[in-house]
Structure formats: C-alpha cells, structure tokens
C-alpha positions in Angstrom: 87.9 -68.2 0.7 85.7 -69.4 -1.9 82.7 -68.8 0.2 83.9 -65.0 0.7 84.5 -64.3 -2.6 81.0 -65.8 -3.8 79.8 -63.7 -1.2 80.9 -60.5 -2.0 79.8 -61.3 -5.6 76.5 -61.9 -4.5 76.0 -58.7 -2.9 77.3 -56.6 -5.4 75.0 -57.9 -7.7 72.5 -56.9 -5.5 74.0 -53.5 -5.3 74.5 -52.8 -8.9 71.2 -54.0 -10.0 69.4 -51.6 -7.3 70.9 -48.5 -9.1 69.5 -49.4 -12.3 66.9 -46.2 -13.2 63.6 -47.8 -14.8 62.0 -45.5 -17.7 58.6 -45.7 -15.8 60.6 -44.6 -12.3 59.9 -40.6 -13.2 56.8 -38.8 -12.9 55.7 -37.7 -15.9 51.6 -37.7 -15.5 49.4 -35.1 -16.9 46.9 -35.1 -14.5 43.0 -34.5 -14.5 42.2 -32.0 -17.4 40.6 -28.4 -16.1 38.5 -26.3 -19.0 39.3 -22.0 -18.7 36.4 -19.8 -19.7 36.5 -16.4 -19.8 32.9 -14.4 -21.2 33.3 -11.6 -22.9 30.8 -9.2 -24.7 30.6 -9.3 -28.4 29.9 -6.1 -29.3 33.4 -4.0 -27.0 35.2 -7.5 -25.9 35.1 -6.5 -22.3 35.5 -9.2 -19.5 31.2 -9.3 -18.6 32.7 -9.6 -14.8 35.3 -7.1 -14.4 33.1 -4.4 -16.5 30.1 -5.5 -13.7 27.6 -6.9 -16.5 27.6 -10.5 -14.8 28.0 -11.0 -10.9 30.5 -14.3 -9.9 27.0 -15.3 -7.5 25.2 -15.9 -10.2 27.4 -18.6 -12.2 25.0 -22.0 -12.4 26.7 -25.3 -14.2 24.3 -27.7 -14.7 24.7 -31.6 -15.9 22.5 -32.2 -18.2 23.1 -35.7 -18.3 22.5 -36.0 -14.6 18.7 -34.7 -14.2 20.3 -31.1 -14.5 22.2 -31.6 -11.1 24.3 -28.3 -10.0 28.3 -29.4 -10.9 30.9 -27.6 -8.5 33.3 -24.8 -10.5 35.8 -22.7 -9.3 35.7 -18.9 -10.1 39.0 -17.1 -10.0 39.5 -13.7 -10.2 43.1 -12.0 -10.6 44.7 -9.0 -12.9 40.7 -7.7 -14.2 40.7 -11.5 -15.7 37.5 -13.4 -14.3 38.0 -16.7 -14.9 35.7 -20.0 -15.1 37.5 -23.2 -14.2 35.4 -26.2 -15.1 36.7 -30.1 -13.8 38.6 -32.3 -13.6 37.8 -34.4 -16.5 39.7 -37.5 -18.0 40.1 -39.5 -14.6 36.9 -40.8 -13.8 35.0 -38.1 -15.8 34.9 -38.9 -19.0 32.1 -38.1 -20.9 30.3 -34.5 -19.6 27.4 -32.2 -21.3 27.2 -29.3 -18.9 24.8 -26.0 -19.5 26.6 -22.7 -17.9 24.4 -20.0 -17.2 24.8 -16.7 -15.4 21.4 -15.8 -13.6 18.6 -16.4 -16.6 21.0 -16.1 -19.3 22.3 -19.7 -20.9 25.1 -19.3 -22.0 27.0 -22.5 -23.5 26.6 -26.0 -23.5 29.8 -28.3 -23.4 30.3 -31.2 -24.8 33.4 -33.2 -23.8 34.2 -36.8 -24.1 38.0 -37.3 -22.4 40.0 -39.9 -21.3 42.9 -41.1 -19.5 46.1 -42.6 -21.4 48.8 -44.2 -21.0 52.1 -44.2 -22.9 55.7 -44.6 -22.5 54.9 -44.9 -18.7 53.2 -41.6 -18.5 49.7 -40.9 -18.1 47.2 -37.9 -19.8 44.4 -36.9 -20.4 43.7 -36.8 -24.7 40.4 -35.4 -25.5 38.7 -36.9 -28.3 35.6 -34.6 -28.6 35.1 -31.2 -27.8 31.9 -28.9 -28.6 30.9 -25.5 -27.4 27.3 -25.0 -28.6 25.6 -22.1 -28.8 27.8 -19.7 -28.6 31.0 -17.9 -30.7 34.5 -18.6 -29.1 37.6 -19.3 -29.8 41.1 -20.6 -27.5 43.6 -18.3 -26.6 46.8 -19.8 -27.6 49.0 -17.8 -25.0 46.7 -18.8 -22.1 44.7 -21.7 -23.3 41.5 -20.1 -22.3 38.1 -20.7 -24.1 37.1 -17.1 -25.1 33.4 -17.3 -24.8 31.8 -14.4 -26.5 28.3 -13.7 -25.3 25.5 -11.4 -27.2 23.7 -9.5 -24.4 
C-alpha cells in the first residue's frame, strides 16, 4: 500500500510540475529590423515613383564598406505609395554604410550600427546609431517610414 501511495505521489509531481508556464516559454522576439524609404520631391512632395520621375529599374544599393558590392532590396509598390525596404539588420548585420542611388542620381548614404538584445527572455533589435547623410528627411510617425526628400 505504501508502495502505491508513494507512487501515485511520484507521478503527480511529475504532472504538476509539467504545467508550470516558464516566463521565457512565449514568443515575444522582435525580429531582424527592415528600414522604409519613401523619395519624394522637395519642391511639390510628390512620391518621385508614382508621379514617373524615378523608374523602380533603376534603384542601386551599394555597400560601401564591402568594395561597393550591389546589397539586395525589396521595392514595394501599393496605394500610389513606392516604397524602399532596406535589410534585415540587427541579426548578423550589424554595422551597415549603404549609398542608394536611382540611375546617376545619389541619393543618401546610411549609416546604421544595430544589434540584437536580449531581455526578459525576448529578443530585439535596439539601434544605437542612425544617420541619413546627404539628404533632408524626416520619419513618419503613423507609418514609420523614412521620408527622404530629394532636390532634383
């Protein structure tokens, strides 16, 4: 009887203790870090791809810290809002200094030195530097964009 009783306790404690929820058992991870740019003219603060100015084809991104290699982007283009998506940075990436240009025009250079975190279980991506050089911009605080405005 003793036996049965033990185990019974035995297994129950084995029960119990599986339904205990660790803190670090949810996902809670940021994820890489992605950079929105959206060029507009100066001068009427049209969209310089939706007003036909600048042609998606001739979008270059160039490392300048890697002998001015070509670095992938993705170019999205929805609701007469033409979108530049630079990254991921953060996770592996952490220190960039990119040129953009469309055709012969440069138009910024980005400096961004990111890295991954971790905190309470949960990992993200804080940026601890970021520069835009040569050109005016601001961040839209609804979208999050980098406004990019560009003197043709």
């Amino acid at each position: 009887m003793k036996l049965k009783i033990f185990v019974l306790l035995v297994i129950s404690s084995f029960a119990l203790n599986s339904c205990n929820v660790d803190k670090c058992d949810i996902l809670c991870n940021s994820g890489p870090l992605g950079l929105d740019f959206e060029l507009l003219d100066q001068a009427t603060g049209e969209n310089l791809f939706t007003n036909g100015t600048f042609d998606p084809a001739d979008i270059e991104v160039l490392d300048l810290n890697d002998s001015n290699n070509s670095i992938s982007f993705t170019f999205i283009s929805e609701n007469d809002r033409n979108i530049i998506k630079l990254g991921p940075f953060g996770w592996g990436t952490n220190i960039v200094n990119y040129k953009l240009k469309v055709g012969e025009i440069e138009i910024f250079n980005l400096i961004l030195d990111a890295e991954e975190n971790k905190e309470n279980c949960c990992s993200f991506v804080q940026i601890n530097n970021l520069e835009i050089e040569n050109a005016d911009f601001e961040q839209n605080q609804e979208t999050g964009i980098y406004e990019v405005l560009v003197t043709l």
